[in-house]
N, C-alpha and C positions, 0 to 999 in steps of 0.2 A: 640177421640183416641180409637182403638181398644186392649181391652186386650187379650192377646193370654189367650188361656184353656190351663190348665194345663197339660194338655195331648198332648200337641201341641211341635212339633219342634225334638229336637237330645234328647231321653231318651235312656241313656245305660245299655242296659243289664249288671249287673256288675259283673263282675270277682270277686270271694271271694279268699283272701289272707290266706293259713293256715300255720302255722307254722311246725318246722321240724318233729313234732307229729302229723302233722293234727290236731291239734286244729285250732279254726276258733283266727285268728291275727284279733280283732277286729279296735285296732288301725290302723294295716295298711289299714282294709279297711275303716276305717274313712278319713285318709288320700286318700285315690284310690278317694273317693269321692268327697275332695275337690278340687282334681287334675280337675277332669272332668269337676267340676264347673269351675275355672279356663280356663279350655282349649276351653270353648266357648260352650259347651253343654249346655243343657235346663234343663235336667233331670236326674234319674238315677231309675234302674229298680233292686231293691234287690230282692232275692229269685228267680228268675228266672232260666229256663235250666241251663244257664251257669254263674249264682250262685250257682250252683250243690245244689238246696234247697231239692232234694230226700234224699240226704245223709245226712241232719241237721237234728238234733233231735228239739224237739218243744221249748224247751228254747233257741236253739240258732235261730234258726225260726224266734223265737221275737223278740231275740236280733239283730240279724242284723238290722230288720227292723229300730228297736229305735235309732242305732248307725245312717241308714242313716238320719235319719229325724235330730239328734242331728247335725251330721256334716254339714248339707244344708245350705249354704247360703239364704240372704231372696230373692225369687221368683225362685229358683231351684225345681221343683219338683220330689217328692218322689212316684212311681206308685209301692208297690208289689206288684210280684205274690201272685197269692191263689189259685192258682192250686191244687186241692185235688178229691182225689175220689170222695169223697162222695159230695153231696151238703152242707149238714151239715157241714164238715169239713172247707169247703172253705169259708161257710159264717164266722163261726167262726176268720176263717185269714181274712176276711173282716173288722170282727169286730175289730178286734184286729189292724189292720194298719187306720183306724179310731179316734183309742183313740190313737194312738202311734204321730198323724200331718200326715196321709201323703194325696197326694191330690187325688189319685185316684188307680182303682186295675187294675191288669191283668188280663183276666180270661179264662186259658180252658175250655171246657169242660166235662165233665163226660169223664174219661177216666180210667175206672175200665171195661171197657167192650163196645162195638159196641153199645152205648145209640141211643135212636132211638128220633125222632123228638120231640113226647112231653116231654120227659126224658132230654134232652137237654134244653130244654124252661122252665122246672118246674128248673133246676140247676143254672140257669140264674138267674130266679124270685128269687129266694133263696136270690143270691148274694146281688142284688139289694137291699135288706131291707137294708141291712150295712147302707147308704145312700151315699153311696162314688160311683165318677162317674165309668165307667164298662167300662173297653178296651175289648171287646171279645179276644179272641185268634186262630186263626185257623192253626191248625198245624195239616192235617189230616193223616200227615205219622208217625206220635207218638202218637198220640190218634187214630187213625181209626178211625176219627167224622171229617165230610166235613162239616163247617159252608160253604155254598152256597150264592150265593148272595141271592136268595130266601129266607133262611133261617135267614140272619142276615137281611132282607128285616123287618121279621116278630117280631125279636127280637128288631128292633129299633122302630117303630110304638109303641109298646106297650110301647116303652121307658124304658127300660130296658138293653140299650147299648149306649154308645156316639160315641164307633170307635172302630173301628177291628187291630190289627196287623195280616195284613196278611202272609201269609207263603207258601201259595201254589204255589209259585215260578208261576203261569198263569198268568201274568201282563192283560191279558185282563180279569179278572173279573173285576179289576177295574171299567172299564166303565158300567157292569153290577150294578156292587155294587153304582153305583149314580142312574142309571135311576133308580132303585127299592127301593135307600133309601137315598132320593137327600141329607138327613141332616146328614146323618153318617158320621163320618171321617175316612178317609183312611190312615194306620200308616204304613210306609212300612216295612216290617217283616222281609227279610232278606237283609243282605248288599249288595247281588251282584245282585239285582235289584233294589238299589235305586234311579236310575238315570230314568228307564223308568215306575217306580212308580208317582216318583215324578212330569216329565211330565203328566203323568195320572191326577194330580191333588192331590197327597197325602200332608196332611198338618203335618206329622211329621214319625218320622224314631224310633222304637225300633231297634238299633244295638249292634254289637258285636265289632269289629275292632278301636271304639273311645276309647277301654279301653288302646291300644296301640298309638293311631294318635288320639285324642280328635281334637285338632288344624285344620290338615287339613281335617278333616272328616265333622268336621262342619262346615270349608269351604264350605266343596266339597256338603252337603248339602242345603245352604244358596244360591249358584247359582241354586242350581239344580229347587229347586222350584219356584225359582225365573224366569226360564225359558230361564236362562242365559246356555243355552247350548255347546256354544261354548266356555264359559269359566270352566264348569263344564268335559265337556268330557274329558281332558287329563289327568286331576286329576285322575277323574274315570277309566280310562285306565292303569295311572301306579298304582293303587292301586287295582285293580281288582285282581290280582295273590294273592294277599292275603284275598280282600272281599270273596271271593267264597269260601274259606275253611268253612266260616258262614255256609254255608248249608248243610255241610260233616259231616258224625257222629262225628270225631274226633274233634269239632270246640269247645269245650271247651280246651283240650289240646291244638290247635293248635293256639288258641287266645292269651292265658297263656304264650304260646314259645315266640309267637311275642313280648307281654310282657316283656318279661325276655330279650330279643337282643337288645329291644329298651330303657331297664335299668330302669323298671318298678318292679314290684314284682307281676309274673305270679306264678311260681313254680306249684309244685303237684296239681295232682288232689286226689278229695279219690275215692275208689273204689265205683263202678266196673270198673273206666276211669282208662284205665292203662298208661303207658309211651308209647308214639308215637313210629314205629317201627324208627332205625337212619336211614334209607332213607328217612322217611315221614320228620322227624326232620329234617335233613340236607335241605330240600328241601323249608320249611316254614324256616329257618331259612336266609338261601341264599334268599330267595323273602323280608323278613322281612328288610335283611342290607342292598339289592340293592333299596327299600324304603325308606330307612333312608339316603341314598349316596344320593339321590335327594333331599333332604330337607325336607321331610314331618315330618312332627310333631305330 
């Protein structure tokens, strides 16, 4: 019998619940969390973007973490982010979601300024002491840092990366990123290319959109890599008007709305994410309840 890695399958980026002060609602998001486990997910990805973990101070930082790994069911996994400037920084959130249970981290790169190839690869090595396994991150329109296939080619060789969430919305580095690093894993990064990821060969999804449709999302996942295509594309079709907003600046607000229509606990974001303009709202709001008039979950 094969065990899946922990890094493997539907890990969601998770939506952090704040209360009417913007304090962080720990419990409800202990509860977000079990919801997800429930609703057929793998995993769950605290501090992340759309954890808005820029805007935590360092004690709630840890606290989240501790709350996810607390509310985890047994073999749900727990990935943070450690996204930090500095390398230092990150290993420290390395270290620190290590001793907290969880089973593996996120990791951008150097994004305090345009890092340049060995800058990148020393930020890496850093991470790696933690001993916790390393999802890279490639998000090169928020960091200004292209992990390449080449470049995550060089970072998995030395072993110092198990699998990338990619983000670069090119579905054909994909096949790049096997020839050059046939053992790395491929996490598809955003949701409105999960379907032609997944054909790619991607063996797990960091999304945004199961914080709203756990249910059908992990469905809609579970065919897709299974290469059940013709059972995954309709899904993927009526739910696409909402995957896409994944990739829009506004996709933490816009995730949060769907949340809140689909009788979730989205609410505020903190600053500097303001309130959606009522066009953008009205818009994910009407796609979020003609999703829900279909049955999706």
């Amino acid at each position: 019998m094969t065990t899946r890695k922990t890094w493997h399958g539907v890990h969601v980026a998770a939506a952090l619940p704040f209360g009417d002060d913007l304090s962080v609602d720990y419990d409800a998001f202990a509860e977000h969390v079990r919801f997800l486990a429930a609703g057929g997910c793998d995993g769950v990805v605290p501090n992340g973007s759309l954890g808005e973990y820029q805007t935590l101070t360092a004690d709630e930082r840890a606290r989240v973490v501790r709350t996810a790994v607390e509310a985890s069911p047994e073999g749900f996994g727990v990935m943070p982010g450690v996204g930090a400037y500095g390398a230092l920084e990150a290993r420290r959130w390395a270290d620190e979601a290590a001793e907290a249970g969880a089973h593996s981290v996120l990791l951008l790169p150097p994004n305090a300024y345009r890092a340049d190839r060995s800058a990148v690869v020393a930020h890496y090595r850093e991470v790696a002491k933690a001993g916790l396994p390393v999802v890279a991150y490639n998000n090169p329109f928020d960091t200004k840092v292209d992990l390449t296939p080449d470049l995550l080619a060089e970072l998995w060789h030395e072993g110092l990366i198990v699998a990338v969430k990619e983000f670069s919305g090119d579905v054909r580095r994909a096949y790049e990123i096997r020839e050059q690093a046939p053992g790395l894993d491929l996490l598809a990064g955003a949701d409105d290319v999960l379907l032609e990821l997944a054909v790619a060969g991607a063996t797990g999804w960091i999304a945004g959109y199961p914080n709203a449709f756990p249910t059908s999302t992990s469905e809609l996942y579970r065919l897709a890599v299974a290469g059940d295509v013709a059972g995954a594309l309709p899904i993927y079709r009526d739910l696409h008007p909402l995957l896409r907003w994944d990739s829009r600046t506004e996709f933490v607000q816009s995730i949060k709305l769907s949340m809140d229509v689909a009788g979730r606990k989205g609410g505020a974001c903190r600053p500097p994410r303001l309130p959606l303009p009522p066009d953008v709202a009205a818009r994910i709001a009407a796609d979020t309840k003609a999703v829900l008039a279909k049955g999706y979950q």
